[in-house]
ZATORKE-680336 format. One line per 3 residues: their letters; for each residue x, y, z of N, C-alpha, C. Coordinates in pm, whole numbers, plus 50000, padded with zeros to 5 digits. Layout:
N
a	X:Y:Z:X:Y:Z:X:Y:Z | ...
***
This chain:
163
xxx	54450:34436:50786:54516:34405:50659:54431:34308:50577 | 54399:34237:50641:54334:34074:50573:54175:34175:50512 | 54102:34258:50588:53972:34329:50579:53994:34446:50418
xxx	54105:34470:50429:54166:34548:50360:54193:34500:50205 | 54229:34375:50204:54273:34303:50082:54096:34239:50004 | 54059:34197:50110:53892:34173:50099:53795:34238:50037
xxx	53825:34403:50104:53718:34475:50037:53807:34525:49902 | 53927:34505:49897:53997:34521:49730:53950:34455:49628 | 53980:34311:49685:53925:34208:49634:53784:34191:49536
xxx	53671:34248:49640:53550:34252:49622:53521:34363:49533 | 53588:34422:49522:53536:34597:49418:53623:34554:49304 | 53721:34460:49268:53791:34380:49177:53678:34269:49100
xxx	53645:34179:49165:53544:34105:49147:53366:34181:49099 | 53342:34301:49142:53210:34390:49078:53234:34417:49002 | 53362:34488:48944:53418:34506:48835:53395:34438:48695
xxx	53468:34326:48754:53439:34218:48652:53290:34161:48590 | 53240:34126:48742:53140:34130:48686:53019:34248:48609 | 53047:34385:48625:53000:34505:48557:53029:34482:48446
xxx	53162:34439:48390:53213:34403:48244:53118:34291:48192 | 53196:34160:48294:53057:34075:48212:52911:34139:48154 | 52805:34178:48277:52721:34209:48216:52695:34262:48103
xxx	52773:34382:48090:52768:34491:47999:52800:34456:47890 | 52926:34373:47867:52985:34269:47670:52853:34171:47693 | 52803:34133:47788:52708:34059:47761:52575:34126:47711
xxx	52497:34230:47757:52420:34275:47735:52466:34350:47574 | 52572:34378:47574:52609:34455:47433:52581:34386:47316 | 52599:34253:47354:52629:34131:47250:52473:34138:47241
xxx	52348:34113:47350:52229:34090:47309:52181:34187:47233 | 52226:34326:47250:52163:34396:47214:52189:34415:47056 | 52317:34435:47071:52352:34423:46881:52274:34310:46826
xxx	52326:34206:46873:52275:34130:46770:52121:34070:46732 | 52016:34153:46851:51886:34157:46807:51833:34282:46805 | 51923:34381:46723:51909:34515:46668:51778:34515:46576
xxx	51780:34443:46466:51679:34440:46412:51537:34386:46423 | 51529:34308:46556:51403:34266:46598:51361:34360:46741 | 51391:34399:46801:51344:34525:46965:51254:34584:46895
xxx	51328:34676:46776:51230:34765:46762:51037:34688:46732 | 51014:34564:46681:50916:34506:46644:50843:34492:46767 | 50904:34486:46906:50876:34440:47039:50780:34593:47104
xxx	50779:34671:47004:50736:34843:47013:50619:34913:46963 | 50636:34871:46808:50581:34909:46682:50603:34837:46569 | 50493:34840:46481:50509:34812:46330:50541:34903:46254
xxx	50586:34997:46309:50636:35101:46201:50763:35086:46199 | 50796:35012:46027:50955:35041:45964:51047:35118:45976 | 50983:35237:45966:51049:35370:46012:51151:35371:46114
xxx	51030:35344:46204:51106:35372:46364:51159:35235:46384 | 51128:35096:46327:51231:34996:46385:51355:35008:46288 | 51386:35031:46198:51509:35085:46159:51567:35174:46179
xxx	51536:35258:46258:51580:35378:46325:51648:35308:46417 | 51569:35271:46534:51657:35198:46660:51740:35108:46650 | 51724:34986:46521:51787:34913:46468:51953:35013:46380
xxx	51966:35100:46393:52074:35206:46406:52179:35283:46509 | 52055:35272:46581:52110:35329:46683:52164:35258:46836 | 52115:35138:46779:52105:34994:46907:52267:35006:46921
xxx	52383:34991:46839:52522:35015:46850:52535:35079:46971 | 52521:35228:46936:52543:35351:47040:52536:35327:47196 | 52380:35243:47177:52276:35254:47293:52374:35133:47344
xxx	52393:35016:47320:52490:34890:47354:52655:34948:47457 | 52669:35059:47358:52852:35114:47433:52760:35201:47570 | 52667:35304:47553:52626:35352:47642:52590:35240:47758
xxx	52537:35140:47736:52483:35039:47824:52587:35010:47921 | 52708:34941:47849:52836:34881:47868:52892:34982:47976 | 52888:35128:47956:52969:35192:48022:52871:35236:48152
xxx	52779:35230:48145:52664:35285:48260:52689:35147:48359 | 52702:35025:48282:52765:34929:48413:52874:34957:48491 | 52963:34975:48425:53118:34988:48498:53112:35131:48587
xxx	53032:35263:48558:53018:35340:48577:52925:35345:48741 | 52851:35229:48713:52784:35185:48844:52797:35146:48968 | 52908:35074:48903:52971:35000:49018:53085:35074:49081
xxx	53139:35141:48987:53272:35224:49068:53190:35347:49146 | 53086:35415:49108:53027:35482:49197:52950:35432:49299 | 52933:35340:49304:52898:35246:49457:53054:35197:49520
xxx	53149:35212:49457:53263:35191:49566:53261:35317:49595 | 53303:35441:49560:53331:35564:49573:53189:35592:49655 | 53089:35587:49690:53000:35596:49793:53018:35506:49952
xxx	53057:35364:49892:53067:35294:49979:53206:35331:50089 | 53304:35376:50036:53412:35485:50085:53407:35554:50117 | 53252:35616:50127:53228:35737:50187:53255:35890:50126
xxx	53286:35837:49948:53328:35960:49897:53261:35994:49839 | 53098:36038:49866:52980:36100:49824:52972:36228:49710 | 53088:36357:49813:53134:36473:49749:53202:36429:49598
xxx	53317:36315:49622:53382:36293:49500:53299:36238:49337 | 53226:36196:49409:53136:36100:49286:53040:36224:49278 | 52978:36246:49328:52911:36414:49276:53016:36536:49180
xxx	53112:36533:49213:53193:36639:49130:53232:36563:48997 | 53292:36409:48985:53281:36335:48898:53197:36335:48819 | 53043:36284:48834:52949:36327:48767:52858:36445:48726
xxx	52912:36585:48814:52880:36684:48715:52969:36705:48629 | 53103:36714:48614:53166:36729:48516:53182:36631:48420 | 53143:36518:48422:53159:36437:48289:53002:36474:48254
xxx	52902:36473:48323:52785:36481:48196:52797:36615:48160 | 52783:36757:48261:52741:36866:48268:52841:36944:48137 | 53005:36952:48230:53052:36981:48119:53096:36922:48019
xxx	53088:36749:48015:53142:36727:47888:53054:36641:47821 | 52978:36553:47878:52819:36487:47804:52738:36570:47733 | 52663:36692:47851:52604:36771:47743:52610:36863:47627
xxx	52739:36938:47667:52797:36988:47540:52818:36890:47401 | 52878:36797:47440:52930:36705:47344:52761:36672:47285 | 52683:36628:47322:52516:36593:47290:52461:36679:47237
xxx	52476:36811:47215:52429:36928:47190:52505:36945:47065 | 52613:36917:47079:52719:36946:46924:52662:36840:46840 | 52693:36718:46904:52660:36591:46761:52515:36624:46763
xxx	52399:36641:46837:52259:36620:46769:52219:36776:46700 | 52257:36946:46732:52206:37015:46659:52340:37034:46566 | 52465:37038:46615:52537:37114:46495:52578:37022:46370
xxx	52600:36888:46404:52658:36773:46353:52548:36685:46247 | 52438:36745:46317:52273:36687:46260:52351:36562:46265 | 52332:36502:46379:52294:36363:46398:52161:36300:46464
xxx	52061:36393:46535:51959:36372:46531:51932:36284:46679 | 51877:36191:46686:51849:36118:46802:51991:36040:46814 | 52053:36015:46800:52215:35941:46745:52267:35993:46829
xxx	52299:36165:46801:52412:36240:46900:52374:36265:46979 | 52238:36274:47037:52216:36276:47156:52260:36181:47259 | 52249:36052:47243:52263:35925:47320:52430:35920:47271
xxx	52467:35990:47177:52650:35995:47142:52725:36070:47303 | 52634:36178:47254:52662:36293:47402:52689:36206:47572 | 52542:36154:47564:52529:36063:47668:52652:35950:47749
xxx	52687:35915:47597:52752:35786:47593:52875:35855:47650 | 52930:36001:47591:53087:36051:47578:53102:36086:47763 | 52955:36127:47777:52978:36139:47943:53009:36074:48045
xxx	52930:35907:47994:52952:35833:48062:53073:35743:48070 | 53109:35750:47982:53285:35710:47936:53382:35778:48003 | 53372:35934:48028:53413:36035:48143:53374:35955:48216
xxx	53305:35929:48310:53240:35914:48450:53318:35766:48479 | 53317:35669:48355:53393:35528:48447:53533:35566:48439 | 53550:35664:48339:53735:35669:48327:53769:35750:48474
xxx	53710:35827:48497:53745:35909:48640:53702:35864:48756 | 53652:35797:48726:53591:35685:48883:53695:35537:48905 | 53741:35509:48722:53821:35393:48733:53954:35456:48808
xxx	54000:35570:48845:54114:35671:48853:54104:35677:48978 | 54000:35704:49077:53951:35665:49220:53967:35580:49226 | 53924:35437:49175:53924:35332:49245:54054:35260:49249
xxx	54137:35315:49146:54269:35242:49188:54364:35292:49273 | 54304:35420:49292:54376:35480:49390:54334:35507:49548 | 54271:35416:49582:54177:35397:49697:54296:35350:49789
xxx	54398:35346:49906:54386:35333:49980:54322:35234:50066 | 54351:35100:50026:54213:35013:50143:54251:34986:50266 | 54410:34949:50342:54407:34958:50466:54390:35122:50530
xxx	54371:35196:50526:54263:35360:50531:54149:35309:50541 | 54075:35309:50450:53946:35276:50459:53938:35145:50523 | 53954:35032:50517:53958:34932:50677:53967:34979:50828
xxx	54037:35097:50851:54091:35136:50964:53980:35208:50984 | 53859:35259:50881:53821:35399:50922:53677:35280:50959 | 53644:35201:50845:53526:35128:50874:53507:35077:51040
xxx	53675:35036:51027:53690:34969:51170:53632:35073:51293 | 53686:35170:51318:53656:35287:51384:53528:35344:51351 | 53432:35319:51286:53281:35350:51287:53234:35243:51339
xxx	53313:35105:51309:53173:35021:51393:53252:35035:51529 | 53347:35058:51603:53370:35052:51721:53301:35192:51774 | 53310:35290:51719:53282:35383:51787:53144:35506:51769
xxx	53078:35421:51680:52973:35482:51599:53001:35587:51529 | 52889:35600:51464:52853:35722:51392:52807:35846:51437 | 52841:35934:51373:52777:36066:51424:52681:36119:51331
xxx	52620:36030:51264:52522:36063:51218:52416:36015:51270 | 52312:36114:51241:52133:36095:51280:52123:35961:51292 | 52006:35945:51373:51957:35787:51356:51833:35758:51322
xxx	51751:35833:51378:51624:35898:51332:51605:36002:51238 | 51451:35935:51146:51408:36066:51063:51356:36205:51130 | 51319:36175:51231:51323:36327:51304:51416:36366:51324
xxx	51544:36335:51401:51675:36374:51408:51643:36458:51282 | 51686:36398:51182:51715:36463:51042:51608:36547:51008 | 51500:36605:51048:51387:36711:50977:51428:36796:51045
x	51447:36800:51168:51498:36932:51300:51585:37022:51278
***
């Protein structure tokens, strides 16, 4: 029980801190939108370009954190299969379509592409945030418990695994 509340605890606490980073990194990034691009090129062009698109790229950032961390719980749970079906369907069917609409049909250009990106990855923490609250942790305590008592049945060796 106590192991149980712990590892809740702890995927509560990554969380948070995934958020921090991410309003934090969002905040840097907006608000030195107009100087990155200089860190690149002297071409106006293109630093007002990125200086446009730094917004987008900031929410994409934000969500690729939270998105990170819940797929390292959902691995760390051992739910490998789940976070694979998660992430083909938020980028496959709904990132890339969506990226394909805003940058050729929408002519948004380099914009809807990273729009696309962004819409996937917004899928991916919303359906991972949907796992993780629905995790079960005295289960998974019981099961951890029962691998370290009784091992694994998996390979131990890289030969094991080529054979």
């Amino acid at each position: 029980m106590r192991k149980a509340l712990a590892a809740k605890l702890a995927v509560k606490v990554v969380v948070v801190l995934g958020l921090a980073e991410g309003i934090a990194l969002g905040i840097l990034l907006i608000s030195l939108r107009n100087i990155w691009g200089f860190l690149f090129t002297n071409e106006l062009q293109v630093v007002e370009y990125l200086s446009a698109i730094m917004p987008i790229l900031a929410i994409s950032n934000f969500m690729d954190a939270i998105q990170g961390v819940l797929s390292g719980t959902a691995r760390g749970c051992g739910w490998q299969k789940i976070g694979a079906w998660v992430n083909l369907g938020a980028y496959y069917l709904v990132g890339l379509p969506c990226a394909i609409t805003f940058t050729f049909v929408l002519h948004f250009g380099g914009k809807g592409l990273w729009m696309g990106i962004t819409c996937g990855s917004c899928l991916q923490s919303i359906l991972l945030l949907l796992v993780a609250f629905n995790i079960n942790w005295e289960d998974q305590a019981s099961k951890a418990k029962e691998r370290m008592m009784y091992g694994s049945s998996l390979p131990t060796t890289t030969t094991t695994i080529l054979q």
